[in-house]
N, C-alpha and C positions, 0 to 999 in steps of 0.2 A: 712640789710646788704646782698648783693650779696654773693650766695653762688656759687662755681665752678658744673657746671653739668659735672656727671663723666662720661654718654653717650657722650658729646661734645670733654672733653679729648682724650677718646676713638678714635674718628673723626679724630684730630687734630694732634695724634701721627700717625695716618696712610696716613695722609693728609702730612705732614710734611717730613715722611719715604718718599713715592711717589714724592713729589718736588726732593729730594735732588738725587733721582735716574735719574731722568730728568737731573738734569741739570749733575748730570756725563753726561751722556748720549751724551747731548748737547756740553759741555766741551768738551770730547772726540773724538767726528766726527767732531769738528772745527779743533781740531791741527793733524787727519789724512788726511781730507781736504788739508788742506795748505801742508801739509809732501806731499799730491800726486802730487800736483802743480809743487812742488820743484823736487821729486825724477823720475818721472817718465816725466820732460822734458816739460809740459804742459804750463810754464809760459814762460820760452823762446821763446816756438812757439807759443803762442799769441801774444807775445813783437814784435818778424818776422813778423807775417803775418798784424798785424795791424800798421806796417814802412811801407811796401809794396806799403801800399794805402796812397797815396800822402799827402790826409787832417790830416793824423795820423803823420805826420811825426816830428809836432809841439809837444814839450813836453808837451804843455799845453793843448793841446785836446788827445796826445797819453795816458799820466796819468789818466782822469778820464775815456777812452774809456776803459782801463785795468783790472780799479776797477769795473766797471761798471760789465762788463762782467764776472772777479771774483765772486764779491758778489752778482752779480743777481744769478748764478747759486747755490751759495749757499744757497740764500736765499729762491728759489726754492725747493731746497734738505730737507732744514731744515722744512720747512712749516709745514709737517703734526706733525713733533714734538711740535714747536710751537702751531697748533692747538689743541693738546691735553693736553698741559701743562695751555694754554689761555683761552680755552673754553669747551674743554671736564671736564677735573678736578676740576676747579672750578665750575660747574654746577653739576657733580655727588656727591660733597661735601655741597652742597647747600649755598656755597659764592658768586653767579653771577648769577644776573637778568637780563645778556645781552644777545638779540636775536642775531643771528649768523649774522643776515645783518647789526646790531650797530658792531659787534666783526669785522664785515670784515671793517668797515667804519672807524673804529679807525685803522685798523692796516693801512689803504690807506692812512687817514692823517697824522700818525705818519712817513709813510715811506717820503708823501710828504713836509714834515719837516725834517727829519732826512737825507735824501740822498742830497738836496743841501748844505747843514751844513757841514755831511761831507765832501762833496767834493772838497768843498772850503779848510776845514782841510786839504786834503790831497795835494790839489795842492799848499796849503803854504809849506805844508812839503817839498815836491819836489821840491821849491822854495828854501828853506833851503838847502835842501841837494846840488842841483846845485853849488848853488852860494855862499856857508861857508863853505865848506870842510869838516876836521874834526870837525869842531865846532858846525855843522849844531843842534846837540844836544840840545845845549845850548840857539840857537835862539827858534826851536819847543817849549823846555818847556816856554822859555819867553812867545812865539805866546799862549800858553794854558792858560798860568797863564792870560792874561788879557782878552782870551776867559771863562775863569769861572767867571771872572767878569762880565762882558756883560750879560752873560747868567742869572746868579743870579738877575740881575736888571733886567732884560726885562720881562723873563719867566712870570711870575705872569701878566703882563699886553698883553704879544702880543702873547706867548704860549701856557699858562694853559686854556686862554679863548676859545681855537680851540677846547678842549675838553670837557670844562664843562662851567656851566652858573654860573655866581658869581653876586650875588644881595646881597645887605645890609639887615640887619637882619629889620626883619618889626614891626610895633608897638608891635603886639603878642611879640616878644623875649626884646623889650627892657630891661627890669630885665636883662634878660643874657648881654646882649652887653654895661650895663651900666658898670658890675661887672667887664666884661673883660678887656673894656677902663680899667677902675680905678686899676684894675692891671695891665696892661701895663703903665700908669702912674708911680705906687710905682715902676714900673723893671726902671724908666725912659729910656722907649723905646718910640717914638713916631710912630704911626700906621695909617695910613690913612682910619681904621674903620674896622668893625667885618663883614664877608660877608660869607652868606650861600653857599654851590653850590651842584649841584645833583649828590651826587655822588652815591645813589640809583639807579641812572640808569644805572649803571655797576654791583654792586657788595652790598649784606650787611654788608660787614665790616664799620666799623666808622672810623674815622680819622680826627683829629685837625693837623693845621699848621700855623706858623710865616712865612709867604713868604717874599721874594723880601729885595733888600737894599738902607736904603734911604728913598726917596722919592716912593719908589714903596712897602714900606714894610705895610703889612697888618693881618690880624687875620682872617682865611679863614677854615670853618668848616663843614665838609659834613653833608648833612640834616639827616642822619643815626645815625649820633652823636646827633644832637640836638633832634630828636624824641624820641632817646631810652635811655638816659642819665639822668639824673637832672641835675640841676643847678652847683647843688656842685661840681658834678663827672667833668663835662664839666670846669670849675673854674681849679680843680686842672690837668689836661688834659694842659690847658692852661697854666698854670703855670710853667710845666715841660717845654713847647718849649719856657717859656720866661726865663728859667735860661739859655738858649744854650743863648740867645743875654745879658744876665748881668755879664757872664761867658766869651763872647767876643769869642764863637767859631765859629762865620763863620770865622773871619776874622783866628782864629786857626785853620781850620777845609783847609781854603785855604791855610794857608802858610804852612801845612804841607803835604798837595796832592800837590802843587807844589814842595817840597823838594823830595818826594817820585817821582813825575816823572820826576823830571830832574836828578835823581840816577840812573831811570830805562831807561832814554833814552841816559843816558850816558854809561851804561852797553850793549846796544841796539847796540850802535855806535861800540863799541868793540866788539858783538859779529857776527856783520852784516860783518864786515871785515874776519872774519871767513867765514861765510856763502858765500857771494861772490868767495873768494877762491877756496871753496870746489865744485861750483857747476857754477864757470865760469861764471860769469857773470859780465857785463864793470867796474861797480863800485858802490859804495852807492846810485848813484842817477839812478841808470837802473830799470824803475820802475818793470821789472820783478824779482826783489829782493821782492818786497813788499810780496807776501806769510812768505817769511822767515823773515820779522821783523812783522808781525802779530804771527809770532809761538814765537818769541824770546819774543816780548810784554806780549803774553799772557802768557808763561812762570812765566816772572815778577811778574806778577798779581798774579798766585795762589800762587807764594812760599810767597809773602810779605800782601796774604789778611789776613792771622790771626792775624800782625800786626795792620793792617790798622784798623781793627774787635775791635782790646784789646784797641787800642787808642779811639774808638770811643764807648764804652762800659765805658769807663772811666768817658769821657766825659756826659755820658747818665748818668751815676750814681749821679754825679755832681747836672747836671739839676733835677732828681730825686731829691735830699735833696734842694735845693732849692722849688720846689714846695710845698714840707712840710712844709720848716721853713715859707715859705712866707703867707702860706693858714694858716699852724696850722690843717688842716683838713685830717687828716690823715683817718680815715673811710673811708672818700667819696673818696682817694686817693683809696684806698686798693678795696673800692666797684667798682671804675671806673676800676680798671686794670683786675677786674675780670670779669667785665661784657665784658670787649674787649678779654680777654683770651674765654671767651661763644661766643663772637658773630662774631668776628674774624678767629677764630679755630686757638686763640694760646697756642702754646705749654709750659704748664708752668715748667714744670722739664725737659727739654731734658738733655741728656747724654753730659759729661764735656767736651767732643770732638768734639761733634756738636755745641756745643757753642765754642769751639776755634776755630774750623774753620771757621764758619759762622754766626756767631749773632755779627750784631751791635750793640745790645743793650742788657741789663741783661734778663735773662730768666725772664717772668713774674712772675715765684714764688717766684725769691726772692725781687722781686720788690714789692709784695704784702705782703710779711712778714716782708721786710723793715718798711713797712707805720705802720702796724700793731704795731712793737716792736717801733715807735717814741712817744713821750711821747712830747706833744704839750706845749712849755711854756706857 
């Protein structure tokens, strides 16, 4: 049996303190950010000076020349937080094996993925807002709800691959990939195979996952996990992400992040008319508003993540006792989340506040003592 190293603890609560200070950090210079845009006249006179010039005059190129120029500067501003949070601290903690020229390489494809995505997002939005009025709310969250669909099916095949290499487990691992089919059979989930990927080239944490939906759904597990794991551990690992699909939570996990944003963006819609008001500017759809429905958004976010956090902790719980009843292996359960609590640097008893506000999932100690106290039919 895995026993907890009280050195790694040690680690992990100072590792964990340090993140959470970051991201206030982080948190907090976005929505003074956007407050300066707004308060001090900055968004306005970009909105002027980039009408001015004739090519801009089009909503459809004036909107992402706006964001453009916002969030680069931001993203600018932010950089060396990000690099300390990315690279600095995960290397002084001894969780990342990535040289600074792989850290710079992902953050290049991450942005060159990430910034045509969004941008499309935004100019539906502004598409919305133009052309629906008040209602524009209502289309957005439509427009999301069947962008997290898209996403969820593709990701695993045209996304996850930009980053890591995903090969089918090799004769070596058959034992493992026979066991996992064969529970994903008993979950009656169907899988399109067990696949390693390197995710030692970034970091030594481990990690198992059920990807994609469909036709793109697969059992995808970093070579971290199957090196430093057993069998068993890896088994009931698995088990826990196949109770989230016999539990039916993506499809719950979507219909209630789309309930959640079309609250928040109907709350957005009411409080942007406010903002407009107060700060003069044409209407919902002048994209020099957009600072102040990124401060109102983000708003949203933190009052309603400790909900978001308890809903899906619930749900972890759930898939937790499914992994038990289905394995019956409750040691190798209890020894797997210890060896991820060691090798992870996770935090197994954080403070009852730290966990409402921010764990999606049960603190590892009690998920360890869970397995412990289940008593295997």
């Amino acid at each position: 049996m895995t026993t907890l190293d009280p050195e790694k603890q040690k680690q992990a609560k100072e590792y964990s303190r340090i993140s959470r200070r970051v991201w206030l950090a982080g948190t907090t210079f976005s929505a003074i950010y956007a407050a300066m845009w707004l308060c001090l006249g900055w968004a306005g006179s970009l909105r002027a000076w980039l009408v001015q010039m004739e090519l801009f005059a089009n909503p459809w190129l004036l909107v992402p020349a706006f964001v453009l120029v916002f969030g680069g500067i931001y993203s600018l501003l932010t950089l060396p937080l990000n690099y300390f949070s990315g690279f600095v601290l995960p290397h002084r903690y001894g969780q990342s094996n990535q040289s600074f020229k792989d850290w710079v390489i992902d953050g290049l494809k991450g942005m060159a993925i990430g910034a045509p995505i969004g941008l499309i997002l935004v100019e539906l939005l502004y598409l919305a807002l133009r052309l629906t009025g008040d209602l524009w709310w209502l289309w957005a969250a439509g427009g999301l709800f069947v962008f997290d669909i898209l996403i969820s099916n593709l990701a695993p095949i045209l996304i996850m691959p930009i980053f890591n290499k995903f090969v089918p487990l090799s004769e070596e691992h058959k034992e493992l990939a026979d066991r996992l089919l064969k529970l994903a059979e008993r979950a009656n989930t169907k899988v399109r195979g067990v696949f390693k990927f390197d995710m030692s080239k970034r970091t030594k944490a481990a990690n198992a996952a059920l990807t994609g939906i469909g036709n793109t759904r697969r059992i995808v597990l970093g070579d971290t996990l199957i090196n430093e794991f057993t069998i068993d551990e890896v088994e009931t690992i698995l088990a826990h992400e196949l109770g989230h699909h016999v539990h039916r939570d993506i499809p719950l996990f979507i219909a209630f992040g789309t309930l959640m944003t079309t609250l928040g963006l109907y709350l957005a819609s009411l409080a942007l008319k406010w903002a407009i008001a107060l700060f003069g500017f044409a209407s919902p759809a002048d994209v020099a508003a957009f600072p102040a429905l990124e401060l109102i958004l983000g708003a949203y976010g933190l009052i309603t993540m400790p909900l978001n956090n308890a809903v899906s902790r619930w749900r972890e719980n759930m898939a937790d006792d499914y992994a038990l009843q289905s394995t019956g292996k409750n040691e190798a359960f209890a020894s797997a989340f210890t060896r991820l609590a060691n090798q992870n640097l996770g935090e197994v008893d954080p403070e009852k506040w730290v966990v409402f506000l921010f764990y999606s999932h049960p603190p590892l100690g009690e998920r360890i003592e869970k397995a412990r106290r289940f008593i295997p039919a």
